[in-house]
Every structure is written in C-alpha cells, then in structure tokens.
C-alpha positions, 0 to 999 in steps of 0.5 A: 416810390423812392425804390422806384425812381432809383432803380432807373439809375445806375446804382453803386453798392455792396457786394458781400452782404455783412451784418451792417449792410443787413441791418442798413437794408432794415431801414431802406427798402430795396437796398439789396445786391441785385439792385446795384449795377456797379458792385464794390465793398471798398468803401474807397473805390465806390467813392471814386465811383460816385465821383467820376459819375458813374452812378449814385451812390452812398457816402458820408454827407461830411465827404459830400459837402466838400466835393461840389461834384456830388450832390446829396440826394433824398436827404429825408428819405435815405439816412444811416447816422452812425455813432463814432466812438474814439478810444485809447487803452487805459494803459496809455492815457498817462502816456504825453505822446498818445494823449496830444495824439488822441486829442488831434484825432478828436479835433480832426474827427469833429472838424470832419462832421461839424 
C-alpha cells in the first residue's frame, strides 16, 4: 500500500546498488533502482534534491527537523535507524589535543540527534 501511493511521486534514490542499500531494501519493500525517478549516490546532492522540491526523498530526521521546507512523511512505516560509533585510536587518547577534539565531536554529534 505504501509502495503503491509513493510511486505516483517522483522519488529520489541510489543508483549503484552497495551492501547498505541491500540490506536497507530487506526492510522496505519496493526500495529498488528502478522505482527512482531521480537517481544519485551522493548523499548531499539528493539532499539538495528534497530541498529544492524536486521529489521525496531519504535523509536523516535530525537534518529534516531543521528545515521547514521538508516534512517527514510515513514515519512509522519508513525508518532506517543506524547506529553511530565515534572512535579514537588508543595511541592518541593521552594526546590533550585529540581528547578536547573528540569530545566536540561527541557534543556536536549528540546535539545533532538529541
């Protein structure tokens, strides 16, 4: 049903088929190539594509909550949470300067999603 009413849109997507964008289709039916009508794998330029209103597409609610010109749609049927892990090499955790550097981007990333 949901596949159904999405295709009467312009859609934005992938085009080079990765192990994510497999994986990603497990859980939503219809998610393949051919359903886009406007195919990128730049994460960026399909970003600008949803925001110059050219199509529904995918990006992170946190970028969305900010932007009043994109409204997130079918929230309980489309998800894809994805875990965010922040490492430092064990080498550097003595290190004054990359510690205050990790830290900002723990900060700055749980800003992001909070």
């Amino acid at each position: 049903m949901v596949g159904e009413h999405l295709a009467t849109h312009s859609l934005i997507g992938f085009d080079e088929t990765t192990e994510f964008i497999r994986n990603a289709g497990k859980s939503l039916p219809g998610w393949r190539r051919q359903a886009f009508a406007l195919r990128t794998d730049s994460d960026l330029a399909q970003l600008a594509l949803i925001r110059s209103g050219a199509g529904i597409g995918v990006c992170q609610a946190a970028i969305a909550r900010r932007e009043d010109a994109i409204v997130r749609i079918l929230p309980k049927q489309i998800s894809l949470p994805l875990d965010t892990w922040i490492t430092m090499h064990e080498d550097l955790r003595n290190s004054p300067r990359c510690r205050v550097t990790f830290e900002a981007l723990v900060k700055g990333l749980q800003d992001h999603v909070g």
